[in-house]
C-alpha positions in Angstrom: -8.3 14.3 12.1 -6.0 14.3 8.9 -3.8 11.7 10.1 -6.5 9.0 10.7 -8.1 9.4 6.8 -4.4 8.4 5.9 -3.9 5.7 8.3 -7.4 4.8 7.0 -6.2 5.0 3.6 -2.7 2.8 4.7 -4.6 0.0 6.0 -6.8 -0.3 3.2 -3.9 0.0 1.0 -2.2 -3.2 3.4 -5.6 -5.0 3.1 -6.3 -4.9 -0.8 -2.2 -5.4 -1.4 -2.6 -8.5 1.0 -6.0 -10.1 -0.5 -4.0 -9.3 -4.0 -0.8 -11.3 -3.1 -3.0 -14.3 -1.3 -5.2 -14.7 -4.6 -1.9 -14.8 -6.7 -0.6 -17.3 -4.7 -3.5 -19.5 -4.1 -3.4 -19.7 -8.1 -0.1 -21.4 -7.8 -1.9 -24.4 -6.1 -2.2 -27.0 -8.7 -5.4 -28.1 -10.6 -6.6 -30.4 -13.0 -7.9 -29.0 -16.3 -9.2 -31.0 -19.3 -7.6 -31.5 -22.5 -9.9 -29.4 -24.5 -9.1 -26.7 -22.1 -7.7 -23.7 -25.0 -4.2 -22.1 -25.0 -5.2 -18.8 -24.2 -6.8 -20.2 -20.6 -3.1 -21.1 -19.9 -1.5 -18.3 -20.8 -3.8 -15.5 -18.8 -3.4 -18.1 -15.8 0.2 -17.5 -16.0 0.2 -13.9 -16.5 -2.2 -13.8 -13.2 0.2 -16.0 -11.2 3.0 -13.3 -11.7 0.8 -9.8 -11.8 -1.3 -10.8 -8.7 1.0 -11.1 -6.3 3.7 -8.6 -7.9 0.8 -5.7 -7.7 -0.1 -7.1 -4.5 3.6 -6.6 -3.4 3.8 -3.3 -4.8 0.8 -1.6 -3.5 2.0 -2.5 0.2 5.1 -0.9 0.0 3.9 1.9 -2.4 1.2 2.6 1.2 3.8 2.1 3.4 6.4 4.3 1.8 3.7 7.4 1.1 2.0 6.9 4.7 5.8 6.9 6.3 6.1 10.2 4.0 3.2 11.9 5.3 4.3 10.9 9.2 7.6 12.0 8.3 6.1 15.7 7.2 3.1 16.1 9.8 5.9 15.9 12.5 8.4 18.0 10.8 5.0 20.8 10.2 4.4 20.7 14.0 7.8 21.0 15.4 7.9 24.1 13.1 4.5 25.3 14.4 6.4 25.2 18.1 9.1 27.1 17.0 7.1 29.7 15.4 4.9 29.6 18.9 8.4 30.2 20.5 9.9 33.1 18.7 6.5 34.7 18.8 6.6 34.2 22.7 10.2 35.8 22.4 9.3 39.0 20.3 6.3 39.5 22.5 8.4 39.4 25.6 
């Protein structure tokens, strides 16, 4: 039950890091502006062709690393449940 609300949570971590890079890039494709077009338009374009993808980048391996951290633990907890099972079998004998 606990593990499929993270794997839940790691694919829509992988979906909304994915859609971010893909929007980042498509802004690199080249348009056609007109000359009264202000500075400021520029210069948040920019800054959205670098942070887009970057966070996009960032939150996929930020999911991937915490969901392979919670993996990592769940299967470490239950081999430690089985060895508690077996040295309660071994006091009760």
């Amino acid at each position: 039950m606990e593990t499929s609300k993270y794997r839940i949570l790691y694919v829509c971590s992988m979906t909304a890091g994915l859609m971010l890079l893909l929007s980042g890039l498509a802004l690199w494709i080249p348009r056609t502006t007109r000359s009264d077009t202000p500075d400021a338009y520029y210069i948040v374009w920019y800054c959205l062709k670098l942070l887009l993808p970057a966070a996009g980048l960032l939150l996929m391996v930020i999911g991937s690393f915490v969901y392979s951290a919670y993996k990592d633990l769940y299967r470490e907890i239950r081999e430690l449940k089985d060895q508690v099972r077996s040295l309660e079998k071994k006091v009760s004998s």
